[in-house]
C-alpha positions in Angstrom: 4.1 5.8 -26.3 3.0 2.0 -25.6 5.9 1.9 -22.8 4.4 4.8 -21.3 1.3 3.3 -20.2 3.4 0.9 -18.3 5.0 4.0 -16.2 1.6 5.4 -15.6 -0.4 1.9 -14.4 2.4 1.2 -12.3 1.3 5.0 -10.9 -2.1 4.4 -10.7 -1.8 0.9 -9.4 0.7 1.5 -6.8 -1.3 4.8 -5.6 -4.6 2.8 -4.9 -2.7 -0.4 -3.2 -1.1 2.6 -0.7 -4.4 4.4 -0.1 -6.1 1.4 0.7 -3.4 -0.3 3.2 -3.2 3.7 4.5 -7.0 4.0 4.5 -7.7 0.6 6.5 -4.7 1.0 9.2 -5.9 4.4 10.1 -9.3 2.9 10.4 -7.9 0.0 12.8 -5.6 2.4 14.9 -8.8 4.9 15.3 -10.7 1.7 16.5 -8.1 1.2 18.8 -7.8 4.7 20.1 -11.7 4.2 20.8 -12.1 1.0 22.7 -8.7 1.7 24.6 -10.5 5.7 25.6 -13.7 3.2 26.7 -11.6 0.3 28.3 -8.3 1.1 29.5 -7.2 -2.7 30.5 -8.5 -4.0 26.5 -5.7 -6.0 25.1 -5.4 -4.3 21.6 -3.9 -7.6 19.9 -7.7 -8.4 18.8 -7.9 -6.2 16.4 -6.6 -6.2 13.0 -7.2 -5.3 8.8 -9.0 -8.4 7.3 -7.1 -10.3 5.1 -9.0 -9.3 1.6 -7.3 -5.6 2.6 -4.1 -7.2 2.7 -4.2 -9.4 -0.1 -5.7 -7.2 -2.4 -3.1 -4.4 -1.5 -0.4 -6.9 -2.0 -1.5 -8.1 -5.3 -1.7 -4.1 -6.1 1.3 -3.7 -4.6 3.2 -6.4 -6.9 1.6 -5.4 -10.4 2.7 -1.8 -9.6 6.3 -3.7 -8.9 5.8 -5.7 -12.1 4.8 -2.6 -14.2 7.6 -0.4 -12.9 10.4 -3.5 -13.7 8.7 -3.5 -17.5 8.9 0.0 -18.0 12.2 0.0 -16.4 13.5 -2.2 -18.9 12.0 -0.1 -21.9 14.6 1.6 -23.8 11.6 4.9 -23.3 12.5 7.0 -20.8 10.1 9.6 -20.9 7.8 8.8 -18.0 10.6 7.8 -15.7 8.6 10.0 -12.6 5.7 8.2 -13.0 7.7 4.8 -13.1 9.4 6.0 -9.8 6.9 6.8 -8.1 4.8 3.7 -8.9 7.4 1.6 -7.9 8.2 3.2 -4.6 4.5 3.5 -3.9 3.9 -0.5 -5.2 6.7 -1.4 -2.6 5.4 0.8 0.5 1.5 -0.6 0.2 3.5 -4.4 0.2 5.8 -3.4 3.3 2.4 -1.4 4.7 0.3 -4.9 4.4 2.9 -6.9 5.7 3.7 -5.1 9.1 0.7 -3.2 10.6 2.1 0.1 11.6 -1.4 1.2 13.8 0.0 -1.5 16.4 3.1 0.4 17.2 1.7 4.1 17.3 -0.7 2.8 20.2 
């Protein structure tokens, strides 16, 4: 049962590093969308996600990792979903902050 709790933070933790890297980049690319509607010759390289988005969803990001490699390495195998999915969803909000995805759909 105390291994568990691993599987499920890492779930938690990933989840809200994702939704807030997902949340602010669809923010920035609906900016974007706006000012480039408004003014069609705006270069759109002056705007991006502050840094405390990024570094907050990359310190999410790697206790989700953390979490999932602790769990992982539990002889419990119980909440292995939960594990999984924190762990993919840890490592998508780090690649997420890292690369800013609203550049390229514009």
């Amino acid at each position: 049962m105390k291994q568990q709790v691993f599987a499920v933070l890492s779930l938690v933790i990933g989840l809200l590093g994702f939704n807030l890297i997902a949340i602010a980049q669809t923010m920035a690319y609906m900016q974007i969308k706006q000012y480039l509607v408004e003014n069609p010759g705006l270069d759109f390289e002056m705007f991006a996600i502050g840094n405390k988005y990024k570094i907050c969803t990359l310190i999410m990001g790697i206790i989700a990792l953390v979490l999932f490699f602790i769990y992982q390495r539990s002889a419990d195998k119980h909440a292995r979903l939960f594990n999984g999915l924190g762990g993919i969803l840890g490592l998508v909000s780090i690649l997420l902050s890292i690369f800013p995805v609203y550049k390229w759909l514009v």
